[in-house]
N, C-alpha and C positions, 0 to 999 in steps of 0.2 A: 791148239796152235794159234798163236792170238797173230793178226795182222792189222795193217790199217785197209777198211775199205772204202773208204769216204774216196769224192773225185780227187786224179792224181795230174791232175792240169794245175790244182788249185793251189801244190806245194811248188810247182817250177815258177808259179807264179808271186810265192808267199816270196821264195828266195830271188829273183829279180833274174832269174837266167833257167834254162832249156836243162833237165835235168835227165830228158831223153827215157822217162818211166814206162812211154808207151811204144819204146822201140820202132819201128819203121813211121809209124803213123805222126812221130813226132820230125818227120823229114818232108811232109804234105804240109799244104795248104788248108788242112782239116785241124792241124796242131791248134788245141785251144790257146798256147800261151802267145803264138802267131795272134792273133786276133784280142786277147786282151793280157797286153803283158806288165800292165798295172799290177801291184798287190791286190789279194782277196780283202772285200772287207769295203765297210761304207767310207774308210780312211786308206785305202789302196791307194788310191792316184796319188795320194798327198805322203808318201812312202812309209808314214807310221810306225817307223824306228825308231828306236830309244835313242836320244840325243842328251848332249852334256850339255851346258850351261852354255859353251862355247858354239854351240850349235852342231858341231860333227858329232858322227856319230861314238856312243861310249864302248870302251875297252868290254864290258860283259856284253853289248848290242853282238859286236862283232864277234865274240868264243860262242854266243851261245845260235848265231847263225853258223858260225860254221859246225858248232856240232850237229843241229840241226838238218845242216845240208847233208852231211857224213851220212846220219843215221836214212833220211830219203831215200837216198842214191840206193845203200842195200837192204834198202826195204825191212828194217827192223825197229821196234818200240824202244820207247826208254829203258823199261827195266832191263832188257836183254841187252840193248848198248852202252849201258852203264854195267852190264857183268860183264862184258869183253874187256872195257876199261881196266877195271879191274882186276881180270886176268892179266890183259897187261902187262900190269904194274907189277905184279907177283911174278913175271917172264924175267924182268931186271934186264938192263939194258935201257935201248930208249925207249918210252913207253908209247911214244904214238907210232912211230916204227912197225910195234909190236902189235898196237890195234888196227892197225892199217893192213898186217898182213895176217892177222884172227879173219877179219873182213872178208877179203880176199880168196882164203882160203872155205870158204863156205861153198857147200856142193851148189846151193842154186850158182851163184856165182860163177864158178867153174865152169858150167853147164851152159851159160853163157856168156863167159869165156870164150869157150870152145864152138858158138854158132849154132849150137842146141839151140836155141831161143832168142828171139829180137830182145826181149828185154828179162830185166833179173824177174819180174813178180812172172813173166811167162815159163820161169826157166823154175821159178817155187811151185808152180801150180804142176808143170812135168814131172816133177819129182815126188808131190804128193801122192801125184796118181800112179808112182811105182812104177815110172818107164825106163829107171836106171839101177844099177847095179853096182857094187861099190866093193872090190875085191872078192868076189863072187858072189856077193849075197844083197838082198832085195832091200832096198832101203827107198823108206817114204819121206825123211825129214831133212829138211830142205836147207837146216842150219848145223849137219852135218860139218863138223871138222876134220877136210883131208891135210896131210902129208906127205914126206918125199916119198916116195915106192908107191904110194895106192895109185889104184886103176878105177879108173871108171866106165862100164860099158852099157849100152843101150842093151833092154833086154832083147832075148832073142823072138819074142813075141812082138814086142811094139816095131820091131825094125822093118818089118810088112805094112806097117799102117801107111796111109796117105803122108801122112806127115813127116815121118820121120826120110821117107824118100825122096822129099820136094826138098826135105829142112838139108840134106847131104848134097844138096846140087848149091842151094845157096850160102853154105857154109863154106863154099869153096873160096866165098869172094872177102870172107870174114879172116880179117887176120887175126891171128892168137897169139897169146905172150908167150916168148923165149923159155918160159919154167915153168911149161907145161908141152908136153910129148902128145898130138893128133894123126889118130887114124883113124881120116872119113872112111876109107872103104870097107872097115871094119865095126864103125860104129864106134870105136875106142879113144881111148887116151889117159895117159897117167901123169902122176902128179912127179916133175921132176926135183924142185928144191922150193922155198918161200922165196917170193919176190919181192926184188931189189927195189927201191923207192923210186929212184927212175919209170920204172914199169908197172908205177900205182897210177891215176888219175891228179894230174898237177895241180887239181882246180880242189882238191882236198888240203885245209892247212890245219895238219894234226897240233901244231905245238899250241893255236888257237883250243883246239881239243881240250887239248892237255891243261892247258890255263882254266881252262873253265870246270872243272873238275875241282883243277886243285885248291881251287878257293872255296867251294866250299865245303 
């Protein structure tokens, strides 16, 4: 299972804004991109973007930050979000749409979603270690693809642990999207429909995506 593990202060910083990778600790005073929120790099401060002749920035600067930003946020590699893309496209319809709610629909995702975990890489490492269950059976991969009717539930082993009975008191305070069904007292929740763009992250511009793709 390939991931990135290099520091993850140094991508909220590459992209010029709070990308929130380290879940609560990026609401402290401890937040690295608080403290240097310049680009990484001996050409950070001086923004180190691709520019036109005109001096703003050029039409690929901007599709290939936003792709870049896209693929961050759910913590996946190139190869694997260039085959959602691509799945995508094969969905017909609109294709950022369609990548946006492939995205979405991914178990870590979900999982923090639903207040399992401050952030997504916290909610992939849960899932690795097999603390959930996925219409009754044991699943470790974390880039699982749910849909409407699946269930998802904490197994009945980890629901004892320290964690998951701290993580039910503060999930309370966690609000969850419309199109998804939560039962803290149960540990559960199911997958009710794919969510509507409204109820995606606004600060995502898929047709940016989509441009950058289709050129080349």
């Amino acid at each position: 299972m390939a991931k990135y593990t290099g520091p993850v202060c140094k991508l909220c910083r590459r992209e010029g804004e709070k990308l929130f990778l380290k879940g609560e600790r990026c609401f402290t005073a401890k937040c690295g991109f608080e403290k240097r929120s310049f680009g990484p790099g001996v050409h950070g401060k001086s923004g180190g973007r691709s520019k036109s002749v005109t001096g703003r920035e050029s039409d690929f600067a901007r599709q290939l930050r936003a792709k870049q930003r896209a693929r961050r946020v759910y913590g996946t590699l190139e190869r694997q979000f260039r085959g959602y893309y691509e799945t995508a496209v094969r969905k017909g319809g609109l294709k950022g749409l369609n990548l946006l709610q492939i995205l979405e629909s991914r178990l870590d995702n979900i999982v923090y979603r639903l207040g399992f975990a401050t952030s997504r890489s916290q909610a992939r490492q849960l899932v690795s270690h097999g603390h959930f269950v996925v219409n009754g059976r044991k699943t470790d991969i974390p880039s699982m693809q749910l849909s409407a009717g699946d269930v998802i539930e904490v197994r009945e082993t980890s629901r004892v642990s320290n964690y998951f009975k701290e993580v039910a008191e503060t999930a309370q305070k966690r609000v969850y999207p419309a199109w998804i069904n939560r039962d803290l007292a149960n540990f559960k929740a199911n997958v009710l429909r794919l969510p509507e763009r409204a109820e995606i992250d606004g600060n995502l511009n898929e047709q940016l995506i989509v441009e950058y793709y289709s050129r080349r």
